[in-house]
N, C-alpha and C positions, 0 to 999 in steps of 0.2 A: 539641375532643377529638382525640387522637393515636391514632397506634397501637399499640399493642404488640405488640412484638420478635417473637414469636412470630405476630404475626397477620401480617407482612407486608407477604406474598406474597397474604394474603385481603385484604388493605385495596389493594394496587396494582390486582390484580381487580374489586375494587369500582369505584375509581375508573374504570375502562374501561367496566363496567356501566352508570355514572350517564353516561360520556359520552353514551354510546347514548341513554340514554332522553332528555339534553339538547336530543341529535342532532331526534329525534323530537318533544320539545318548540316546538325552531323553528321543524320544518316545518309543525306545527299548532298554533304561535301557543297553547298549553296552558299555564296557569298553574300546572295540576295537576301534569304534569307537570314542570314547571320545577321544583317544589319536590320530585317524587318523586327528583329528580335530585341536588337538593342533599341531602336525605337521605342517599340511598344514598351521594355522596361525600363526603360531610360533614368527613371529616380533610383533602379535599385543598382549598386555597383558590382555587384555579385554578377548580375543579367552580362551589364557592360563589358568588364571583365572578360568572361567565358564567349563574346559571341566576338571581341579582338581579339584573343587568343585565337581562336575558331580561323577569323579571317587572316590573320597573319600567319597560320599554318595554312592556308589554300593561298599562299603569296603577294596577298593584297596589303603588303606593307605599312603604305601610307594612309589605308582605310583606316587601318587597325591604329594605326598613332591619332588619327583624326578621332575615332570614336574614344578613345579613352583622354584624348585631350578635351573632350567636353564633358567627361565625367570625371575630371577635378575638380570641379566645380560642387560637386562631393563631396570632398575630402573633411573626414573626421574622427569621430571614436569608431571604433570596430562594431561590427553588430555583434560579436561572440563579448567583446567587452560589453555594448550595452546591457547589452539582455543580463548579465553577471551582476550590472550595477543595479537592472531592473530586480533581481531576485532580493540582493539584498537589502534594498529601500522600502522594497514588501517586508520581509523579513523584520524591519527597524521601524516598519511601520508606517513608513513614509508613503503614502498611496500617490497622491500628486508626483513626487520623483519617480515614483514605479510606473506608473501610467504613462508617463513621461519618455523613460528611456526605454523602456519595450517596446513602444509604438512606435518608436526610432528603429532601435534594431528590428522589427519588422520589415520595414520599409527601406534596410539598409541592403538586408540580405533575403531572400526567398524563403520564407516564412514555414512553419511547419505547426499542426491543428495544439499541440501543446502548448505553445507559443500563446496562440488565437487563447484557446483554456484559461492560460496564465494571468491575459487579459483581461477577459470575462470576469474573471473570482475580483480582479482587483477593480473595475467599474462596479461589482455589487457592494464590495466594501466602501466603495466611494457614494452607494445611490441611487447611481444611474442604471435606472433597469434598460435604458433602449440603448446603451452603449453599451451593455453588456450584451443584450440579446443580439445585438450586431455582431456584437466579438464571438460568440457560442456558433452564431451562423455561415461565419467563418470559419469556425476550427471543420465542420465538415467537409467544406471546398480544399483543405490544405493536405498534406502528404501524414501519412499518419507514424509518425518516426520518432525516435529519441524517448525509449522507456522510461530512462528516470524522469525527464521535462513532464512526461504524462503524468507519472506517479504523483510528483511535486506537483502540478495544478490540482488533482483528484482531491489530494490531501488537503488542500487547501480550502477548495472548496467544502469537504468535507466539516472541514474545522470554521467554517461561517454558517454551517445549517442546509449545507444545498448539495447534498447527497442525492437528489436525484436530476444535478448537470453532472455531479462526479461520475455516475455511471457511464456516461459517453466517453471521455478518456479510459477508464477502467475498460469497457469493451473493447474500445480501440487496440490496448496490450491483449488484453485476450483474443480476439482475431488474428493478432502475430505470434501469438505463443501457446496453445490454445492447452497445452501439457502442464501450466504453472497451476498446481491444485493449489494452495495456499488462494492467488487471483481469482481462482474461480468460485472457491466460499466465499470469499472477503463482496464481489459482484453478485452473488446471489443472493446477498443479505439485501442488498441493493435496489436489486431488480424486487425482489417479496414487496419490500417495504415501500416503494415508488411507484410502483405502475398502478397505473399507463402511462406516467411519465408528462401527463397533462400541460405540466409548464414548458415542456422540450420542443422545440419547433420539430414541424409534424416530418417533414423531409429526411433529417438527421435522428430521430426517433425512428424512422420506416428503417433507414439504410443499415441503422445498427442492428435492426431487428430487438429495438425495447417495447418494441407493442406487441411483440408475440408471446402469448402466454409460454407458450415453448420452451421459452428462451429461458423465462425463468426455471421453469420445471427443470431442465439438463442442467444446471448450475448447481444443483446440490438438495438436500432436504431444510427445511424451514429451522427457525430459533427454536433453541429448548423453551425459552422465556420469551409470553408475547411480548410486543410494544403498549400492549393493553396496561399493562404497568407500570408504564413509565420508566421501561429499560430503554437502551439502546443502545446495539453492538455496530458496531462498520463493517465486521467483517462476521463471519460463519465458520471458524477453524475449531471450535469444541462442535457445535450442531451436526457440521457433516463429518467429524471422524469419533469422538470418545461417546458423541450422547448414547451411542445406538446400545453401545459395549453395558454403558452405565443404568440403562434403563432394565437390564438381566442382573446386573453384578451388584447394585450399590442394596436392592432388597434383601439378598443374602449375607450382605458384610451388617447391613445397617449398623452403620457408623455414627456415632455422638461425636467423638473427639475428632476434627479434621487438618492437615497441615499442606496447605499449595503453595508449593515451588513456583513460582509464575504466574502472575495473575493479569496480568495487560486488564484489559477492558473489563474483565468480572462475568466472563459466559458460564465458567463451569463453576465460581463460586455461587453465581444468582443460580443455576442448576441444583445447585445441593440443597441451598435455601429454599427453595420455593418447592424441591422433591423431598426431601426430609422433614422440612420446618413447618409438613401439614400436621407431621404425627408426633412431633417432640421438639425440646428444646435441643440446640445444636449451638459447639462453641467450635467455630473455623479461624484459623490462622494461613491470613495471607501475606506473603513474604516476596515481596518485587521489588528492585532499587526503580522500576520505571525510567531507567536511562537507556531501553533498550540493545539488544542485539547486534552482530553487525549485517543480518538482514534488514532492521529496522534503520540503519544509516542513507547514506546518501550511497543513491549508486545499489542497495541494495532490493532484496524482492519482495521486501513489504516494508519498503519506508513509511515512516511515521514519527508525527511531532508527538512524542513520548508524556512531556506536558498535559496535552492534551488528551491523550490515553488513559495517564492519571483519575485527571476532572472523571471522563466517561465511568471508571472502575469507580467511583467514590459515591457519584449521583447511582448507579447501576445498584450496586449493592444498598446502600442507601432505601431505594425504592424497593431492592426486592426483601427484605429486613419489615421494612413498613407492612407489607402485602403479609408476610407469614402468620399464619395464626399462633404460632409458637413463639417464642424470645427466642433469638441468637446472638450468642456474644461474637462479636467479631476481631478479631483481634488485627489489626495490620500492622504489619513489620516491615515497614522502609528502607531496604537495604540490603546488601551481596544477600544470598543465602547460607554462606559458610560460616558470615559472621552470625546473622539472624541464629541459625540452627543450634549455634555453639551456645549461644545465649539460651536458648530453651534448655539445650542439655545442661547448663550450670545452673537454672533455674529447677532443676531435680526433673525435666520434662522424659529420658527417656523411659521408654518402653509403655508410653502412656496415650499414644494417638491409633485409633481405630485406622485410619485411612492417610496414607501418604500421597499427594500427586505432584509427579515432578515432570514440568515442563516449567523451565526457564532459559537458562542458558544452556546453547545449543553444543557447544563447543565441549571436545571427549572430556577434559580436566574436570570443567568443570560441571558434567555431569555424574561423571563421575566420585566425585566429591560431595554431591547432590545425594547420590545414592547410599553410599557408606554412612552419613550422617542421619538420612533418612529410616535406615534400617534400627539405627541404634534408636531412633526415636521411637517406633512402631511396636504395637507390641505385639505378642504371640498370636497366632492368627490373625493378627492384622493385613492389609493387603495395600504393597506403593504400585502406582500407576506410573507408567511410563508413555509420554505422549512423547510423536515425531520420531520414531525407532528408525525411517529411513530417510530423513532428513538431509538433506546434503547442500552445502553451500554452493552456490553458483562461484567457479573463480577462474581465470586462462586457463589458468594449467591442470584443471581437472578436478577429482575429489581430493579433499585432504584429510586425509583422516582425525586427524588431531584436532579437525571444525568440521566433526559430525557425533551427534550421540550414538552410535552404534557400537564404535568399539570400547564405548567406557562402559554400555546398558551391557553387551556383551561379556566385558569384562568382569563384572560386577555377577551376576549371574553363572560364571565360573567359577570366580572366588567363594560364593557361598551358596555353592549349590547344596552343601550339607546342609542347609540351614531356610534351603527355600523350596518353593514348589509353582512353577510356572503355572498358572490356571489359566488362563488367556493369550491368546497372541494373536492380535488380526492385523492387519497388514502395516497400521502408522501407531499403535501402542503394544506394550506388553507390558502383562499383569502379574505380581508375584506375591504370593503368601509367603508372611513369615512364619516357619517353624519354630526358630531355638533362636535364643541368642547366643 
């Protein structure tokens, strides 16, 4: 038996009902129960499944062949295939396919609030706001599991304008991980910019705790650059770690010429712009391939459609450019940074940039190579900024050093310590003056 279209949202309920009593069944070893269970889930094969296993381990044989001979009646793609086919039909743009096989795989297997998310985003892009507010009302009744599935709805949404549903999965990882600082700016830009969250049904706004002013406050300190100008960041990783350094350090360097290793979204260029570009003109050179990281991938701790990141860096800067009372040349260089960098040094560029900052690539090589290039570019008492000093990839087997900046910034900073003079160090950058070349 299936569901019908219109039942849903009561048949994915169901299936969360039948888990429960499943639940309950284990733990009292109840045959009764096992079958109350498959009843009640009876569309979903996943329920069927587990509660004939259940009863054919308490010895009821021929229950157990009877319940799952009435759930072939079933039988078809996977729900772990659906939901694969559902991602990528969104991905190619197919809404009706996506809409389609998700709601399947829902309904195949015991659903989980990503899922319900992934749903939501793809009913807005289709339209329909009361199937999507159903599916959003959802995702808070479901189990709150599978990080990346979260990430990937958040992003998603993000990427249609609706950053303040995205905050409900983004919470939901942050309640199971509550240590991931990177999540916890990227939410708090979120939480600033959205509340009270108005459009969020009032239930799943209470539970997440998005109506407490609180909630925002412990999430970090606000944007360097309002939204008053027609910025807008997703996330908070310049505001709540380098602005604080930059608001003491960047008066005393006052820098004209500048050169960024990494520019994602444009937080700490529109910083310079709009803190510099009151008193003078400024020529900054920004250098990103925008193919992201492998934190930015699939599976990683701040996935992101990189594309889209682009867009936001180009309108961002864009806007904050328009707003300066000064002219800034902007320069943007599309690509690795070793190649970018070699290009400005054959261009006669070194020993010519006030200010270096290097956060890109995360990985020892190629920070490392960041920095040596960086230095020749810089000139005498010039100062490069090193953002993420203790940055560490999430992976099985632990840290690796060789995908972490510390040991190439480390490195780097032995090699030429005749040549340099540590001026800052606070806990996720370090600041260095160059002496000599």
């Amino acid at each position: 038996m299936t569901a019908q279209p219109d039942d849903f949202a009561a048949a994915i309920m169901a299936a969360e009902r039948a888990a429960a009593i499943l639940i309950a069944a284990k733990r009292e070893g109840s045959v009764h129960r096992a079958k109350a269970a498959a009843e009640e889930g009876r569309h979903c094969p996943q329920i069927v499944i587990e509660a004939a296993d259940l009863i054919g381990r308490l010895g009821e044989r021929g229950a157990a062949l009877d319940l799952l001979s009435a759930g072939l009646s079933l039988d078809g793609p996977t729900a772990p295939l659906q939901q694969a086919y559902a991602r990528h039909c969104r991905d190619a743009g197919d809404l009706e396919g996506a809409r389609r096989w998700l709601r399947g795989a829902m309904l195949r297997a015991r659903p989980n609030a990503a899922m319900a998310f992934a749903l939501c985003e793809i009913e807005l892009s289709r339209g329909d706001e009361p199937a999507a507010t159903e599916a959003f009302e959802l995702a808070g009744e479901l189990r709150w599991i599978d990080a990346a599935a979260l990430r990937y709805a958040a992003d998603r949404l993000i990427a249609i304008g609706r950053g303040d549903l995205a905050a409900a999965p983004l919470m939901m990882m942050h309640l199971r991980s509550t240590a991931d600082l990177p999540l916890r700016r990227e939410l708090g830009a979120l939480l600033r910019r959205h509340a009270p969250f108005e459009r969020m049904p009032e239930r799943l706004r209470t539970r997440l705790k998005l109506a407490d002013p609180q909630t925002a406050a412990d999430m970090g300190p606000p944007e360097a650059v309002g939204a008053e100008n027609g910025i807008d960041f997703t996330t908070s990783w310049f505001a709540a770690g380098a602005k604080a350094v930059w608001d003491q350090l960047l008066p005393e360097i006052n820098p004209t010429r500048i050169l960024e290793i990494g520019s994602y979204e444009g937080a700490s260029a529109c910083y310079l712009i709009d803190r510099l570009g009151r008193d003078k003109s400024l020529e900054i050179h920004c250098v990103d391939s925008w193919e992201g990281g492998v934190e930015h991938g699939e599976g990683g701790s701040a996935q992101a459609n990189m594309a889209d990141v682009e867009s936001r860096f180009r309108r961002n800067v864009a806007a904050a450019i328009a707003a300066s009372p000064h002219p800034v040349d902007l320069v943007v260089r599309k690509g690795r940074s070793d190649v970018e960098m070699a290009k400005l040094l054959a261009e006669g560029g070194a020993g010519t940039f006030d200010f270096v900052y290097i956060d890109g690539s995360h990985q020892a090589p190629d920070v490392l190579c960041d920095a040596v290039l960086g230095f020749r570019l810089l000139r005498a008492n010039g100062v490069i900024a090193f953002d993420d000093y203790l940055w560490q990839e999430s992976l099985p087997y632990g840290v690796d050093p060789l995908r972490c900046p510390k040991p190439a910034i480390d490195a780097f900073t032995n090699l030429y310590a005749r040549k340099i003079q540590i001026i800052s160090a606070p806990l996720y950058q370090l600041y260095v003056r160059k002496l000599s070349d």
